[in-house]
mmCIF file as gemmi writes it, N, C-alpha and C atoms, coordinates in Angstrom:
data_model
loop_
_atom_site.group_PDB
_atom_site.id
_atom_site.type_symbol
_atom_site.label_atom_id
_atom_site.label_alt_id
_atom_site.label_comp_id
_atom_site.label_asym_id
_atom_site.label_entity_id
_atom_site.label_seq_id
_atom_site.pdbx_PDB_ins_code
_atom_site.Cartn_x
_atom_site.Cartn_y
_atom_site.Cartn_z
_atom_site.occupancy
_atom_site.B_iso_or_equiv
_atom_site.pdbx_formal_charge
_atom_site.auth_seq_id
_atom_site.auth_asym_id
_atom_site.pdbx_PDB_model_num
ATOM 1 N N . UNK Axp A 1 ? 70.25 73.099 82.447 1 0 ? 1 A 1
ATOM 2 C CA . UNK Axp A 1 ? 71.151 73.923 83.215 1 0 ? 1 A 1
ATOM 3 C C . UNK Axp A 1 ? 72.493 74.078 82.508 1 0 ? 1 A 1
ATOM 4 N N . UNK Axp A 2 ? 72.861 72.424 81.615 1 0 ? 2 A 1
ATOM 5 C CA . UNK Axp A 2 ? 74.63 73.183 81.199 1 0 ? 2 A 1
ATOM 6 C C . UNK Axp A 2 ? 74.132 73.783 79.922 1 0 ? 2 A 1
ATOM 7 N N . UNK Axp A 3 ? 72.892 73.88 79.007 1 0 ? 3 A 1
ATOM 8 C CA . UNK Axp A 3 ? 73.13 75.019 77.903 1 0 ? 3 A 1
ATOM 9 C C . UNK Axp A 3 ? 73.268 76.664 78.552 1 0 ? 3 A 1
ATOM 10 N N . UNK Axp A 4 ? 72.184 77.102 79.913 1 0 ? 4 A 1
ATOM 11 C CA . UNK Axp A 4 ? 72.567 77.606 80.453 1 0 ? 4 A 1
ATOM 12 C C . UNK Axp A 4 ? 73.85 78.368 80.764 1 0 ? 4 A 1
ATOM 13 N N . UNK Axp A 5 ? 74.396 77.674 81.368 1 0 ? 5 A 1
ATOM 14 C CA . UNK Axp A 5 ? 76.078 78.061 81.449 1 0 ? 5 A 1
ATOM 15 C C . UNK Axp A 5 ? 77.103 78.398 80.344 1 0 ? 5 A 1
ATOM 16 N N . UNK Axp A 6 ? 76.655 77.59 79.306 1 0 ? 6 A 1
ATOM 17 C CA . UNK Axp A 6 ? 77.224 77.976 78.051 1 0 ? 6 A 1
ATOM 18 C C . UNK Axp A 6 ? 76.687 79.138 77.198 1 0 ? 6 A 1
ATOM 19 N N . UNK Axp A 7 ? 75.608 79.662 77.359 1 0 ? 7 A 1
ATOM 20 C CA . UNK Axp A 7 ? 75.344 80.789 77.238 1 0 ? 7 A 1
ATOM 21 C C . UNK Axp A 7 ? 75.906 81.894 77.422 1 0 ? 7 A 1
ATOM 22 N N . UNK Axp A 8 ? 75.863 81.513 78.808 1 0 ? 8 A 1
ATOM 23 C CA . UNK Axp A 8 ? 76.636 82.603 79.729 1 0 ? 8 A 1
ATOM 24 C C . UNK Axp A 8 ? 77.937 82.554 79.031 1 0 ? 8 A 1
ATOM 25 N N . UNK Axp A 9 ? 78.659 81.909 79.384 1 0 ? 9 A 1
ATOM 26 C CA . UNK Axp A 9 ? 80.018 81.633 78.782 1 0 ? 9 A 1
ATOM 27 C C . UNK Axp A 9 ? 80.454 82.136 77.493 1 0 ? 9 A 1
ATOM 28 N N . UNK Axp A 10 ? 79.578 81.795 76.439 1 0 ? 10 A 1
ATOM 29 C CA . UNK Axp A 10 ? 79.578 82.645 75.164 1 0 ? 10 A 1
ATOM 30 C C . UNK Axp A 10 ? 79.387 84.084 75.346 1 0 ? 10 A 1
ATOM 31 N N . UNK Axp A 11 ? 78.461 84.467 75.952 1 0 ? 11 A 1
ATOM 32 C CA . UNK Axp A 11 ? 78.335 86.137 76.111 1 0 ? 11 A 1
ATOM 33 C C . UNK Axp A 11 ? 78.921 86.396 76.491 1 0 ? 11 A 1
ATOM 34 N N . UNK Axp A 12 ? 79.673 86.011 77.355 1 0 ? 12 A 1
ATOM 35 C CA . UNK Axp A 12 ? 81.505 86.418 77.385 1 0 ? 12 A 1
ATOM 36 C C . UNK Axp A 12 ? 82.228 86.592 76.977 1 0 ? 12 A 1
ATOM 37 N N . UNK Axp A 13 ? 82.575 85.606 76.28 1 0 ? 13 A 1
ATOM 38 C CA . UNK Axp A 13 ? 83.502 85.268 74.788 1 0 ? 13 A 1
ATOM 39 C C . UNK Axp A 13 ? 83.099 86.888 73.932 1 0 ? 13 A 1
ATOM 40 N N . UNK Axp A 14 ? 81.892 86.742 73.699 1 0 ? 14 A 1
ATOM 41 C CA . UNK Axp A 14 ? 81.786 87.73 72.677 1 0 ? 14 A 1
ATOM 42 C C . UNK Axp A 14 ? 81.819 89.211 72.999 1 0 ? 14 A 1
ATOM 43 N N . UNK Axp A 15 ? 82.277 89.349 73.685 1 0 ? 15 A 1
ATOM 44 C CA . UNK Axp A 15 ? 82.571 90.659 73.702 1 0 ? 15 A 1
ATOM 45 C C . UNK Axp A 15 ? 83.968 91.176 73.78 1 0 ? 15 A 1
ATOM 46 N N . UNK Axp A 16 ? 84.926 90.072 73.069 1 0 ? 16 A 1
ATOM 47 C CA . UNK Axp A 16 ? 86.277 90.121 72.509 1 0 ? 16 A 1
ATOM 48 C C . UNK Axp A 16 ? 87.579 90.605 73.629 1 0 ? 16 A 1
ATOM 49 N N . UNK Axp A 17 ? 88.499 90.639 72.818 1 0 ? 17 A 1
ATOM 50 C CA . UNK Axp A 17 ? 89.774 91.125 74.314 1 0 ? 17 A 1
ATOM 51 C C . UNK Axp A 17 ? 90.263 91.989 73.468 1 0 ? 17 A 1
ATOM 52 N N . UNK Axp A 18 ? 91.894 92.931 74.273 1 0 ? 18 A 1
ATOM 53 C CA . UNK Axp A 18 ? 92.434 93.264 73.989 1 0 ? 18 A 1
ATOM 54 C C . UNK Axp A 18 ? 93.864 92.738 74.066 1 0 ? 18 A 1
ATOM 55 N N . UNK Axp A 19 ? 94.73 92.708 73.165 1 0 ? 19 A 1
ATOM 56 C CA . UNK Axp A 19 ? 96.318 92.649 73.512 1 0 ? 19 A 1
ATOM 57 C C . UNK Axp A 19 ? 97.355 93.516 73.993 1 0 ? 19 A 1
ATOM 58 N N . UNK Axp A 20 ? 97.632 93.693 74.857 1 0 ? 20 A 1
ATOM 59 C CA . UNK Axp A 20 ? 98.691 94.41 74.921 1 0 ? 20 A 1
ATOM 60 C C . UNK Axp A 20 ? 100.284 94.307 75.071 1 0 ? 20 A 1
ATOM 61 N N . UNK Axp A 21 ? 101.424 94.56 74.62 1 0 ? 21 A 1
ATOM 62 C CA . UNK Axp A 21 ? 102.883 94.107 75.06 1 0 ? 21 A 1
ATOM 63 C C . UNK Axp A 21 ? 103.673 95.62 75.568 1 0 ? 21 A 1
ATOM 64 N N . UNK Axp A 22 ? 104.321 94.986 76.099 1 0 ? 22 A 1
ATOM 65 C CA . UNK Axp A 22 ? 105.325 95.79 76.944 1 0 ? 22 A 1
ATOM 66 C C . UNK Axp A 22 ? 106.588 96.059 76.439 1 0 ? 22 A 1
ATOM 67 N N . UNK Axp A 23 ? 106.83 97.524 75.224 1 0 ? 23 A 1
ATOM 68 C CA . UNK Axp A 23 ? 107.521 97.404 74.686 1 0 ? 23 A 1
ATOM 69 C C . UNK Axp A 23 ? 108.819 97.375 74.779 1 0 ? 23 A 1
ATOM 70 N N . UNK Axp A 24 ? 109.663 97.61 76.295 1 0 ? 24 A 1
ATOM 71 C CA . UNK Axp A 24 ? 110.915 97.124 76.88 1 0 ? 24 A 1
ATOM 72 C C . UNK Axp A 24 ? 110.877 95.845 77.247 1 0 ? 24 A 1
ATOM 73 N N . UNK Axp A 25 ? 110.128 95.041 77.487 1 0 ? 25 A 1
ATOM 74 C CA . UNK Axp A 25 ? 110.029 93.363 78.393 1 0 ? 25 A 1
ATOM 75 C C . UNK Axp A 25 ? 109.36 92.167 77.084 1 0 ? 25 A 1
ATOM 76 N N . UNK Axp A 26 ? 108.953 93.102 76.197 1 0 ? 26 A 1
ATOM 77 C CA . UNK Axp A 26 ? 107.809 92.205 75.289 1 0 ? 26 A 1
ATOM 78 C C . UNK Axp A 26 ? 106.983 91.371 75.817 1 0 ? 26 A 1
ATOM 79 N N . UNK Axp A 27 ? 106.927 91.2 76.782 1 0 ? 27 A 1
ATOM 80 C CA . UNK Axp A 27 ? 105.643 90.716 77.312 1 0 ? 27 A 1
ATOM 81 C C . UNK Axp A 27 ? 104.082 90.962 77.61 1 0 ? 27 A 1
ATOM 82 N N . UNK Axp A 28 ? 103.137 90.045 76.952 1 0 ? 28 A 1
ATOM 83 C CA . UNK Axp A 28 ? 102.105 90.776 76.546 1 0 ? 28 A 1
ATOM 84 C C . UNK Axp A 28 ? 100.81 90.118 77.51 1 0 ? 28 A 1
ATOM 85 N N . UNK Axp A 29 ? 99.625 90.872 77.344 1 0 ? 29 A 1
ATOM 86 C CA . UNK Axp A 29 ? 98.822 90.465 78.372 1 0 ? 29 A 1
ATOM 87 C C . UNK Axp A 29 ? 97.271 90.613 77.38 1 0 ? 29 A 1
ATOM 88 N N . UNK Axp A 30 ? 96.287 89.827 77.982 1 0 ? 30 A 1
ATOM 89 C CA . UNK Axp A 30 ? 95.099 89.748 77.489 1 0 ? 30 A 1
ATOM 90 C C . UNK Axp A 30 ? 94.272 90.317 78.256 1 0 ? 30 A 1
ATOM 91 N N . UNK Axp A 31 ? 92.766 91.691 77.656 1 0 ? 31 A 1
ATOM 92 C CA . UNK Axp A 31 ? 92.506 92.47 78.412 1 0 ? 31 A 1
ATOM 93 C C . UNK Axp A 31 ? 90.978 91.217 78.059 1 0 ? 31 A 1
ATOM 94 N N . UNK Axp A 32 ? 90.297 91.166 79.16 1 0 ? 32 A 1
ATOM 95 C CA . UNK Axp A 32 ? 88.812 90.25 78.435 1 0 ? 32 A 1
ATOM 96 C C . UNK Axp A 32 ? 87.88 90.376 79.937 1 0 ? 32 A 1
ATOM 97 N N . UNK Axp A 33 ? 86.635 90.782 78.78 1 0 ? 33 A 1
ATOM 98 C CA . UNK Axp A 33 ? 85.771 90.651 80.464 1 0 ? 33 A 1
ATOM 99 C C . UNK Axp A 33 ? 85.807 88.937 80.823 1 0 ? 33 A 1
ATOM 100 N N . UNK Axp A 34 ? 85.152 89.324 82.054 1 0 ? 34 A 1
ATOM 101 C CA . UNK Axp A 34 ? 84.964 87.876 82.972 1 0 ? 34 A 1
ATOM 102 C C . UNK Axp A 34 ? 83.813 87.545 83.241 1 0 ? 34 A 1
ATOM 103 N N . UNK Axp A 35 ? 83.379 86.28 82.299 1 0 ? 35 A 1
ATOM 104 C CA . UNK Axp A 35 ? 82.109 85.752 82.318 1 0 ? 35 A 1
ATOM 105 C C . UNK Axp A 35 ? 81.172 85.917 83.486 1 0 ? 35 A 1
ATOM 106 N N . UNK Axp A 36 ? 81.837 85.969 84.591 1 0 ? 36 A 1
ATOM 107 C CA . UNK Axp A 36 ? 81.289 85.802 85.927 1 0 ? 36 A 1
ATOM 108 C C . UNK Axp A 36 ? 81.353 87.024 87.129 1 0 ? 36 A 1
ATOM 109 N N . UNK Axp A 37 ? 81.821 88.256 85.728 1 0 ? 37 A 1
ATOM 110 C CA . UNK Axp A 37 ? 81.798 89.291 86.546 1 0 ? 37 A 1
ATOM 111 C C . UNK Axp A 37 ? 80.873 90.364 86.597 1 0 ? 37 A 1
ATOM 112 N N . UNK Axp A 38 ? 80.851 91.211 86.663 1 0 ? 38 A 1
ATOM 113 C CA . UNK Axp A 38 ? 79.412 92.73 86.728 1 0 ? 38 A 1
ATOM 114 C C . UNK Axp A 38 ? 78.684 92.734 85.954 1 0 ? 38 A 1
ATOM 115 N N . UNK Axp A 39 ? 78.694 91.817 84.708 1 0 ? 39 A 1
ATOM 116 C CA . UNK Axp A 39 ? 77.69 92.366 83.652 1 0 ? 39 A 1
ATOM 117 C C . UNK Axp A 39 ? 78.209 93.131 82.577 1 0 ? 39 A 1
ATOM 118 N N . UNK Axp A 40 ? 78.984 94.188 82.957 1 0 ? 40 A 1
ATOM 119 C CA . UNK Axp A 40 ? 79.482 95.128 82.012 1 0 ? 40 A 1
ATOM 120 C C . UNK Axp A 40 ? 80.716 94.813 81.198 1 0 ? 40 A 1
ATOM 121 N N . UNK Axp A 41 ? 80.651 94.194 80.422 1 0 ? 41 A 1
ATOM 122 C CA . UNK Axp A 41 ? 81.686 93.934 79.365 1 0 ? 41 A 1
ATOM 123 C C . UNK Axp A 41 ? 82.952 94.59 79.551 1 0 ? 41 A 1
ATOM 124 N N . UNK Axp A 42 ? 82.074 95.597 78.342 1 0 ? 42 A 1
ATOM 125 C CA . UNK Axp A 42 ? 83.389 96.786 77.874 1 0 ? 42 A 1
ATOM 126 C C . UNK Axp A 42 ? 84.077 97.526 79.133 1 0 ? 42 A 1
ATOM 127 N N . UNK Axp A 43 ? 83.046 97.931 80.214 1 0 ? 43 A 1
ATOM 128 C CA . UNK Axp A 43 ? 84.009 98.656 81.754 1 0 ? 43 A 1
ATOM 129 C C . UNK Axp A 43 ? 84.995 97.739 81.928 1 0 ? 43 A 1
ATOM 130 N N . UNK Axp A 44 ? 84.397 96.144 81.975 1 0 ? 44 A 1
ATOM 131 C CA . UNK Axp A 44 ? 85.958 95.307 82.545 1 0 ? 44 A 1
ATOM 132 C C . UNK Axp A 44 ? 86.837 95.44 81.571 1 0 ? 44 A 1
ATOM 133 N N . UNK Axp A 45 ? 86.932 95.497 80.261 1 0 ? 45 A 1
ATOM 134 C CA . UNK Axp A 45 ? 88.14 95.428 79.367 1 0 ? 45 A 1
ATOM 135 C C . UNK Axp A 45 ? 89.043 97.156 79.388 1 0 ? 45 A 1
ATOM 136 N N . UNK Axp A 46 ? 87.799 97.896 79.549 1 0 ? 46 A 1
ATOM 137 C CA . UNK Axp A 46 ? 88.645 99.038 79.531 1 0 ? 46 A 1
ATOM 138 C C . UNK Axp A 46 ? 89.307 99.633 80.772 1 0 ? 46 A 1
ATOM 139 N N . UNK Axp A 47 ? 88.865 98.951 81.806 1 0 ? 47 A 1
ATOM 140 C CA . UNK Axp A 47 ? 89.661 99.299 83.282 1 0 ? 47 A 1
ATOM 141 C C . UNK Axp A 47 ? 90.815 98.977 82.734 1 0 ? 47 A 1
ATOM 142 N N . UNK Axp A 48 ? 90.897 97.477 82.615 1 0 ? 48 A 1
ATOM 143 C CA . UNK Axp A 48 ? 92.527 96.475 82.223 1 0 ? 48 A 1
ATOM 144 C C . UNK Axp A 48 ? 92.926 97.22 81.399 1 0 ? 48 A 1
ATOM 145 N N . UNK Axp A 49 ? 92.472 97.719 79.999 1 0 ? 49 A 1
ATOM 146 C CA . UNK Axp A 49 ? 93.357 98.453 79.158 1 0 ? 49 A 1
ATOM 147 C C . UNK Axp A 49 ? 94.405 99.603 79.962 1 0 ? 49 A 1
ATOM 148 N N . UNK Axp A 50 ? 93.483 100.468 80.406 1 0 ? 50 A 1
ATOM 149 C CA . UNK Axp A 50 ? 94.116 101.512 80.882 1 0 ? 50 A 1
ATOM 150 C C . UNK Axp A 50 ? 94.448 101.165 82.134 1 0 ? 50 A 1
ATOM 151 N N . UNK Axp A 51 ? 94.839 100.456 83.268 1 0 ? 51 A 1
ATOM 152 C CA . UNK Axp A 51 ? 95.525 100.001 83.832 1 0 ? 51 A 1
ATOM 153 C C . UNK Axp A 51 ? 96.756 99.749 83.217 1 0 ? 51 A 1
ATOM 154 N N . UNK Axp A 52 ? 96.728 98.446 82.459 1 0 ? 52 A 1
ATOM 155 C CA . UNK Axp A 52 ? 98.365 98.47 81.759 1 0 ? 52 A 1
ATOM 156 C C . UNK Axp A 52 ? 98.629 99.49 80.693 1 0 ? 52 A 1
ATOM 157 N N . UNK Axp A 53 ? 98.13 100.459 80.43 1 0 ? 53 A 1
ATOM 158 C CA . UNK Axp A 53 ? 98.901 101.718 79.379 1 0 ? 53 A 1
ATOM 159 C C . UNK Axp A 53 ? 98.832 102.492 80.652 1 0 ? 53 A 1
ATOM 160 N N . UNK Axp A 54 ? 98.753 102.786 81.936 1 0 ? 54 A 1
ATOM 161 C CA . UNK Axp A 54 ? 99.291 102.837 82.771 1 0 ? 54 A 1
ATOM 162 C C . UNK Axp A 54 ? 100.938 102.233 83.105 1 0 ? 54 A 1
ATOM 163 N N . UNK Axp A 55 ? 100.698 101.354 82.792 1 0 ? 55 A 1
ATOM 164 C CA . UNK Axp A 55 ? 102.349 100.88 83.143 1 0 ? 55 A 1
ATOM 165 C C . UNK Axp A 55 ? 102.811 100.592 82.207 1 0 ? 55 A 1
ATOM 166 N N . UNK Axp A 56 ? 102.903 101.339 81.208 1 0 ? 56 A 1
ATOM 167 C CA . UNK Axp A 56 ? 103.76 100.956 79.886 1 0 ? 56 A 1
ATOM 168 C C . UNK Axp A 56 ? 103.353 100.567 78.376 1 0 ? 56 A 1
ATOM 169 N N . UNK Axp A 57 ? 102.087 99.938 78.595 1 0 ? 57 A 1
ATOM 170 C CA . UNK Axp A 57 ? 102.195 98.887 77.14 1 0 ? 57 A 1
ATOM 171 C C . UNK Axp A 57 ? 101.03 99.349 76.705 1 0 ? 57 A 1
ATOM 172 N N . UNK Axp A 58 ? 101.727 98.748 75.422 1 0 ? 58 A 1
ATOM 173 C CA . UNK Axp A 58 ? 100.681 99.264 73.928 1 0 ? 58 A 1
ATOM 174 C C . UNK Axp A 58 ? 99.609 98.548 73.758 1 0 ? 58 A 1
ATOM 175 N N . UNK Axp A 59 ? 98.953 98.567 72.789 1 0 ? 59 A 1
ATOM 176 C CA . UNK Axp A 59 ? 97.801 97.955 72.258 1 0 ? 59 A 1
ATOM 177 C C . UNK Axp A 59 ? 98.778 97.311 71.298 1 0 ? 59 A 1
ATOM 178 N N . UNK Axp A 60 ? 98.681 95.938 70.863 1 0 ? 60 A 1
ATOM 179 C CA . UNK Axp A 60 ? 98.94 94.94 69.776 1 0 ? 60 A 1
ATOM 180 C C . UNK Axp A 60 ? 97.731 94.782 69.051 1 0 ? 60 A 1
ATOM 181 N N . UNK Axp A 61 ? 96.314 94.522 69.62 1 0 ? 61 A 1
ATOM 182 C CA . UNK Axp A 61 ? 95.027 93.801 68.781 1 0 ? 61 A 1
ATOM 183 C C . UNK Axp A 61 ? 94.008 94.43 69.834 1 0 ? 61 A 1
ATOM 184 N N . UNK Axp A 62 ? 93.174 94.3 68.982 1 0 ? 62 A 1
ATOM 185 C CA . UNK Axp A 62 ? 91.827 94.57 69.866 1 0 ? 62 A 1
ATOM 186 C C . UNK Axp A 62 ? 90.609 93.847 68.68 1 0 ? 62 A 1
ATOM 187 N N . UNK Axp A 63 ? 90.229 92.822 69.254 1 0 ? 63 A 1
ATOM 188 C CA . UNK Axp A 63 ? 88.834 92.176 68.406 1 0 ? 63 A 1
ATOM 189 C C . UNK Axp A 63 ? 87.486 92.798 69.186 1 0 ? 63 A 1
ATOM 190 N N . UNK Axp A 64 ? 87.43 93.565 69.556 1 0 ? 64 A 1
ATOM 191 C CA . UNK Axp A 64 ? 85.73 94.106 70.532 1 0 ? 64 A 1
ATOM 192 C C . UNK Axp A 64 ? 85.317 94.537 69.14 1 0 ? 64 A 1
C-alpha cells in the first residue's frame, strides 16, 4: 500500500509547476497540480496560471 501512494505522489511531482511573481509586490507563487486532485494535471496548473496572470504576474519558470 505505501509504494502505492508513492506512486501516486510521483505522478504528481511529474508533471512539473509553474512560477510566477508579481511584478509590483515581487512576490511569487507556485502553479502545481495536486496529487489528490481530478486527474488532470495540466487543467490544474493552467487554471492557477491564468488565474494569477489574471491578477498581475508573470511567468518566472515553467518545468512541465
Amino acid at each position: 500500500m505505501r509504494s502505492f501512494a508513492l506512486a501516486l505522489l510521483l505522478a504528481g511531482c511529474a508533471q512539473g509547476m509553474v512560477l510566477l511573481a508579481h511584478p509590483q509586490t515581487g512576490q511569487t507563487v507556485e502553479c502545481k497540480a495536486d496529487p489528490w486532485g481530478d486527474g488532470m494535471a495540466s487543467t490544474q496548473i493552467e487554471k492557477c496560471v491564468k488565474a494569477y496572470k489574471g491578477a498581475g504576474y508573470t511567468i518566472r519558470g515553467d518545468s512541465r
